[in-house]
ZATOR-293394 format. One record per residue: z, x, y of N, C-alpha, C in turn. Coordinates in Angstrom, 1 decimal. Example, Ala and Ser with C-alpha at 12.3 -4.5 7.8 and 13.67 -1.06 7.14 Angstrom:
BEGIN
7.8, 13.2, -5.7, 7.8, 12.3, -4.5, 7.8, 13.2, -3.3
7.1, 12.8, -2.2, 7.1, 13.7, -1.1, 7.9, 12.9, 0.0
This chain:
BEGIN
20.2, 15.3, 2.7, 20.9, 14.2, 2.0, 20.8, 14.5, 0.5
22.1, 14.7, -0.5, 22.0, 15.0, -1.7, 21.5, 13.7, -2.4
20.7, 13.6, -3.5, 20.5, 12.4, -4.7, 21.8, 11.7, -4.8
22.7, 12.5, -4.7, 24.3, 11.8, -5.0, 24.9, 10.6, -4.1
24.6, 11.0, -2.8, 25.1, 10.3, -1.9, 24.2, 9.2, -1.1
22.7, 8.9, -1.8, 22.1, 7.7, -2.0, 22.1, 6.8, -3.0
22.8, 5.4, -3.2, 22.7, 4.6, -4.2, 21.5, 3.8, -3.9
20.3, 3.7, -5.3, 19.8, 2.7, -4.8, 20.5, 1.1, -5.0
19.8, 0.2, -4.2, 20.4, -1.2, -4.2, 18.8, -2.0, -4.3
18.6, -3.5, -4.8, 17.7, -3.9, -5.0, 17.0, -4.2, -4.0
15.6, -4.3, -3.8, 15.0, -4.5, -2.5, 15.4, -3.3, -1.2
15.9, -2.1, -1.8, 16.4, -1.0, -0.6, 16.0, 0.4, -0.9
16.3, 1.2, 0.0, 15.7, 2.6, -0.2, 15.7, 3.6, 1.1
15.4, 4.5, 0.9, 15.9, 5.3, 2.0, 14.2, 6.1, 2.2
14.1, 6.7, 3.7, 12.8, 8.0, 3.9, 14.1, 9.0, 4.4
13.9, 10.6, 4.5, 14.3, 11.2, 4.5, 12.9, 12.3, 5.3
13.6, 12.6, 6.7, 12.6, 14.0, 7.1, 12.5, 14.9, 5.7
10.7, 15.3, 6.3, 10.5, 16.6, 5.2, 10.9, 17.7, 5.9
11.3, 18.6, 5.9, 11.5, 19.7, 6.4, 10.7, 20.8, 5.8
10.2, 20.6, 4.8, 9.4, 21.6, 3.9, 8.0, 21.4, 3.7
7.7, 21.0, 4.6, 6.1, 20.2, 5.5, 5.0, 21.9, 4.8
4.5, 21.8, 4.0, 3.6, 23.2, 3.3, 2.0, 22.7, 4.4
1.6, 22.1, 4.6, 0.2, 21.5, 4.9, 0.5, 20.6, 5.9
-0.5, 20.8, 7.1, -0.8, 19.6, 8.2, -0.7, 18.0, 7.1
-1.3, 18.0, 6.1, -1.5, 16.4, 5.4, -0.2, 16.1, 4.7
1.0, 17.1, 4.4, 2.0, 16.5, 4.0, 2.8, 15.3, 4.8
3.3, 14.8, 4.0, 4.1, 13.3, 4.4, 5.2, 14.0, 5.3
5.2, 13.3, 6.6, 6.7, 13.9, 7.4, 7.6, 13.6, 7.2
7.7, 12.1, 6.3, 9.0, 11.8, 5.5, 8.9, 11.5, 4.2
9.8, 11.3, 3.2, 9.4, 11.0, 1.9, 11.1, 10.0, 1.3
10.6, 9.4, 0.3, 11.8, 8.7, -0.4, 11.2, 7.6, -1.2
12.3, 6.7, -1.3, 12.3, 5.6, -2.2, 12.4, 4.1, -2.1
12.3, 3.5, -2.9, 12.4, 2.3, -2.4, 12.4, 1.3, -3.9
13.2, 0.6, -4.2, 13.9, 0.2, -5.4, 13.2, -1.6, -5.5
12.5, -2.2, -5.7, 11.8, -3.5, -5.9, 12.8, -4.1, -7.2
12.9, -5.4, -6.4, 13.4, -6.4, -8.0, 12.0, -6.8, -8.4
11.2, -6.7, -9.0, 10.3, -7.3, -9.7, 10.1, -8.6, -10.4
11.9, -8.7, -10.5, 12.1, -9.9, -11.8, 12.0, -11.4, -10.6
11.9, -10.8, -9.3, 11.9, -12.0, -8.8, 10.8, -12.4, -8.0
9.9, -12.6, -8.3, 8.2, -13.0, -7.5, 8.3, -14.0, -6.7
9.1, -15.0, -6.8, 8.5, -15.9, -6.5, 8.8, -16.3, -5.0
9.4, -15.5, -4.1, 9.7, -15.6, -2.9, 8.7, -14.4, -2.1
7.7, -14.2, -2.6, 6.9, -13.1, -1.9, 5.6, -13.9, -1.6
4.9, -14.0, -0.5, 4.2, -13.9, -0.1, 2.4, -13.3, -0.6
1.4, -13.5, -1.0, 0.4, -12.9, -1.6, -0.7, -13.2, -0.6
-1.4, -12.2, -0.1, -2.4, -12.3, 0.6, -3.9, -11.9, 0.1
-4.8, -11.9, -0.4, -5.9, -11.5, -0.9, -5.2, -10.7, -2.4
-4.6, -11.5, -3.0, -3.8, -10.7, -4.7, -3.3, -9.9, -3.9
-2.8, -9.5, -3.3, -1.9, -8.3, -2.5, -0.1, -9.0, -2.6
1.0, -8.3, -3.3, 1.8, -8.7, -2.7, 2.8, -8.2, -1.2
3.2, -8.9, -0.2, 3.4, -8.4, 1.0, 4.8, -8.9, 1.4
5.3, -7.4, 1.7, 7.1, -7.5, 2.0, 7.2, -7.6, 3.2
8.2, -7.9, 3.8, 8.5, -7.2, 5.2, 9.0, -6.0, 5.3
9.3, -5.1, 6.2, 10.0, -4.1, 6.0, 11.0, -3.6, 7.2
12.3, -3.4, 7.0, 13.0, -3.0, 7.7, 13.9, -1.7, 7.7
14.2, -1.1, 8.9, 14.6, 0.4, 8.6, 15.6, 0.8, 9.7
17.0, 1.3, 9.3, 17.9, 1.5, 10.3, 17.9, 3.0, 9.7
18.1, 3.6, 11.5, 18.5, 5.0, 11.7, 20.1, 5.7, 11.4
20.0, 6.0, 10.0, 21.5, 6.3, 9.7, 21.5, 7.7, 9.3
22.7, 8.3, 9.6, 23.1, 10.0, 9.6, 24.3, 10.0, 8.2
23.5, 10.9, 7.2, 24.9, 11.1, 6.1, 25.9, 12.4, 6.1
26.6, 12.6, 5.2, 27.9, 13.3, 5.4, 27.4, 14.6, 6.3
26.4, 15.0, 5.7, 26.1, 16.2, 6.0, 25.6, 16.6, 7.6
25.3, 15.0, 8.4, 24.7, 14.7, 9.7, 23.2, 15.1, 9.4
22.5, 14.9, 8.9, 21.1, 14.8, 8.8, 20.8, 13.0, 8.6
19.6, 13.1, 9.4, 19.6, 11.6, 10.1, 18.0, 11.2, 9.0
18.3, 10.1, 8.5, 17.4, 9.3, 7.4, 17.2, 7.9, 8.1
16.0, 7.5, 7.4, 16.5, 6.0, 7.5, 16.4, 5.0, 6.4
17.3, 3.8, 6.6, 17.8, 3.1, 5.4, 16.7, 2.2, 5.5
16.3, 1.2, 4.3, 15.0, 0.8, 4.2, 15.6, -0.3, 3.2
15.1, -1.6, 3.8, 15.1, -3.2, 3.3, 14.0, -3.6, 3.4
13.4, -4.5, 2.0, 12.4, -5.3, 2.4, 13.1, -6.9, 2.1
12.1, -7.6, 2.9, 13.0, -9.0, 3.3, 11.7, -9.7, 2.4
12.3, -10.5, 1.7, 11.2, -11.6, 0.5, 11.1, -12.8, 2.1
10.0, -13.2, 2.1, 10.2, -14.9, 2.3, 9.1, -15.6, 2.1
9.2, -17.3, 2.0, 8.4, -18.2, 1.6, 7.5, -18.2, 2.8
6.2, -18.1, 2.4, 4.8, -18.3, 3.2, 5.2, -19.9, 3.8
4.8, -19.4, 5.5, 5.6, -20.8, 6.2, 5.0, -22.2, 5.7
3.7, -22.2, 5.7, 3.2, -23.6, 5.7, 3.8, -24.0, 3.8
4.7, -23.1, 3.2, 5.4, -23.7, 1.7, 6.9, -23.5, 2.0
7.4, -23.0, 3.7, 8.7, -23.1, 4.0, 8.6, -24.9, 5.1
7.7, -24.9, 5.7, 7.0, -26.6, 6.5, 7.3, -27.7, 5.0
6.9, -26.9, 4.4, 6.2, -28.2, 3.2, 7.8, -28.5, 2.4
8.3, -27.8, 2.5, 10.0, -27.9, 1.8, 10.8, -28.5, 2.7
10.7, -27.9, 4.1, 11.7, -28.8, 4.9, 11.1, -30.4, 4.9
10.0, -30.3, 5.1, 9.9, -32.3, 4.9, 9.8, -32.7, 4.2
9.7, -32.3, 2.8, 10.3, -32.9, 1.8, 11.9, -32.9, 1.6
12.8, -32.4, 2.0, 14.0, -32.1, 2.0, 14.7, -33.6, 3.2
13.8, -32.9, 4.2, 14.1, -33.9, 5.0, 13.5, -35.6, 4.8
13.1, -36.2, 4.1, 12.3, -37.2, 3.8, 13.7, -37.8, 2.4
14.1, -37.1, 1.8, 15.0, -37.4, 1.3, 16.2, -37.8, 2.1
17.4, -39.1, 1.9, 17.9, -39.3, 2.5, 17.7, -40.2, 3.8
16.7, -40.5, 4.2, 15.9, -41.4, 4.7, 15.9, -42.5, 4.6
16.0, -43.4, 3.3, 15.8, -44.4, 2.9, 17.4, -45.2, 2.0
18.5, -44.1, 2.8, 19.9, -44.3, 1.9, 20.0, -45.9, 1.3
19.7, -46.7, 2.3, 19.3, -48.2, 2.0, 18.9, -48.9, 1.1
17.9, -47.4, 0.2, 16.8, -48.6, -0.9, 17.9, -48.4, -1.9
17.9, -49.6, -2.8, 19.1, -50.2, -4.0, 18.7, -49.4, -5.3
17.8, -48.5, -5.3, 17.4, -47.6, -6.6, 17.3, -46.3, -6.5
């Protein structure tokens, strides 16, 4: 896979087989992965750790050498995605009161 014919996109990134494996301890795949930084506040923090999800589809480029494409998925820590829907839902409730 040439540098050319990878764009990065935010939150995406690709691994690519090594084929030039020099040492048992080399990485079997290697690549990138492009972080929006500017956006924190949908991530998740576990012990000061920030924690993504990660997802990866099996794709072949021009050349047919097989990579895979790489997303990380942001989301609200459940019990602050619980705590939004009943407040969300709690609104509207009361269409009745005159203020």
């Amino acid at each position: 896979m040439s540098e050319k014919e990878f764009k990065e996109y935010p939150d995406g990134g690709s691994l690519k087989a090594n084929t030039t494996k020099k040492l048992e301890s080399s990485p079997d795949y290697w690549g990138s992965i492009a972080i929006d930084l500017s956006n924190t506040t949908a991530v998740q923090v576990v012990d000061g750790l920030s924690v993504f999800k990660i997802s990866g589809w099996k794709k072949r480029n021009s050349a047919g050498q097989t990579y895979l494409s790489l997303a990380i998925n942001r989301w609200v820590p459940e019990h602050d995605a619980i705590a939004e829907r009943k407040l969300s839902s709690s609104f509207g409730q009361d269409d009745n009161v005159p203020f």
